[in-house]
C-alpha positions as CSV (number, residue, x, y, z in Angstrom):
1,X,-71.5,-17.3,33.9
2,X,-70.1,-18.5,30.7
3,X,-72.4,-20.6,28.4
4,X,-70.1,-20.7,24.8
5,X,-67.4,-23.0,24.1
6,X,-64.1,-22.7,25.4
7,X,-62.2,-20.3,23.1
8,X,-59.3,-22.1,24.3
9,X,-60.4,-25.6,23.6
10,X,-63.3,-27.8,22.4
11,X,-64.5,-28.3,25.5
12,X,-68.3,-26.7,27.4
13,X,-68.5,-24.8,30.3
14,X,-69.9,-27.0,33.1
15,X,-73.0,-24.8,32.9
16,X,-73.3,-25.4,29.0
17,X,-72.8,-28.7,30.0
18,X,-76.1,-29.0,32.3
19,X,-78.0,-27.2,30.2
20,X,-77.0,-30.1,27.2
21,X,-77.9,-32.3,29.9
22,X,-81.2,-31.2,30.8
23,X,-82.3,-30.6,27.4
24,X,-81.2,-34.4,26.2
25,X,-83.3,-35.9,29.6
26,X,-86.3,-33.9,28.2
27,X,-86.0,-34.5,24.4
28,X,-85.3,-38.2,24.9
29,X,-88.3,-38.7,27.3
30,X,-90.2,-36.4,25.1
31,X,-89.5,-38.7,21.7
32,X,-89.3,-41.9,23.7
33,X,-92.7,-41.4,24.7
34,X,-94.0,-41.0,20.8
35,X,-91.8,-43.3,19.4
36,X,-90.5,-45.8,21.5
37,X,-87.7,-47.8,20.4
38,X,-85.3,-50.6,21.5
39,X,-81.9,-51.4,21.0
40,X,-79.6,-50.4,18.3
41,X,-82.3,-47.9,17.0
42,X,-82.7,-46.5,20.5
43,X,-78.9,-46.2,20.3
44,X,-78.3,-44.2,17.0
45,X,-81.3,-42.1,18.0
46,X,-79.5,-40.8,21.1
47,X,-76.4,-40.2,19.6
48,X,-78.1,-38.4,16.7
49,X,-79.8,-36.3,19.7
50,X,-76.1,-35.5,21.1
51,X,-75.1,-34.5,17.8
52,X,-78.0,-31.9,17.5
53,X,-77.3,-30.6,20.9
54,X,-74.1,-30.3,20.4
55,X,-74.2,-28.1,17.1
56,X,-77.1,-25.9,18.6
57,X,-74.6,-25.4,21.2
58,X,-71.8,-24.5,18.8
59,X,-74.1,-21.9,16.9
60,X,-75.1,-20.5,20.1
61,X,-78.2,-21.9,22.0
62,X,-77.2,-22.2,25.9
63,X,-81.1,-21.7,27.3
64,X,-82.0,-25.1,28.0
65,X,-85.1,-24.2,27.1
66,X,-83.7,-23.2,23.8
67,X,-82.0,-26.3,23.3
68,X,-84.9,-28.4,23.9
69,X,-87.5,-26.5,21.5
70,X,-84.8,-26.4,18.7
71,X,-83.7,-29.8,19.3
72,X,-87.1,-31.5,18.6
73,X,-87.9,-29.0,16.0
74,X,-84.6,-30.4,14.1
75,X,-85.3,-33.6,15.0
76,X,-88.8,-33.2,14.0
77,X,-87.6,-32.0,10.3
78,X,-84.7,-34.4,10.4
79,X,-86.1,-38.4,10.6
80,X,-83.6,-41.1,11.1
C-alpha cells in the first residue's frame, strides 16, 4: 500500500487520500468544538486545515493518526 505522493504526478494515493480525509473530519470537529465559527472565517479556517494536511503529507505523515496530532499541534502554534 502506497501512502507518498505520486512520483509521477502531484496527485495522493486513494489511501493517502482517506487518511487526509479522516484526519480533516477529526481536526475540524475537534477545533469547531473549541472555537466555533461561521461563515467566511469558518471558510478560511478549513482551507488553512487543507493546506496543513496537505504539507504534512508532502513531508511524510500518512498515519491518520499522525496527521491529526501534527495538524492541531501546527494549528495550535499557527493562529489565523
Amino acid at each position: 500500500m502506497t501512502l507518498t505522493p505520486h512520483e509521477d504526478s502531484n496527485s495522493y494515493s486513494p489511501e493517502l487520500l482517506n487518511s487526509m480525509e479522516e484526519a480533516f473530519k477529526a481536526v475540524w470537529q475537534m477545533l469547531y468544538a473549541h472555537m466555533p465559527v461561521e461563515g467566511d472565517n469558518a471558510h478560511e479556517l478549513q482551507i488553512k486545515l487543507s493546506q496543513t494536511l496537505v504539507s504534512l503529507a508532502s513531508e511524510g505523515v500518512t498515519d491518520p493518526a499522525d496527521l491529526r496530532r501534527k495538524a492541531l499541534e501546527t494549528m495550535a502554534l499557527n493562529p489565523r
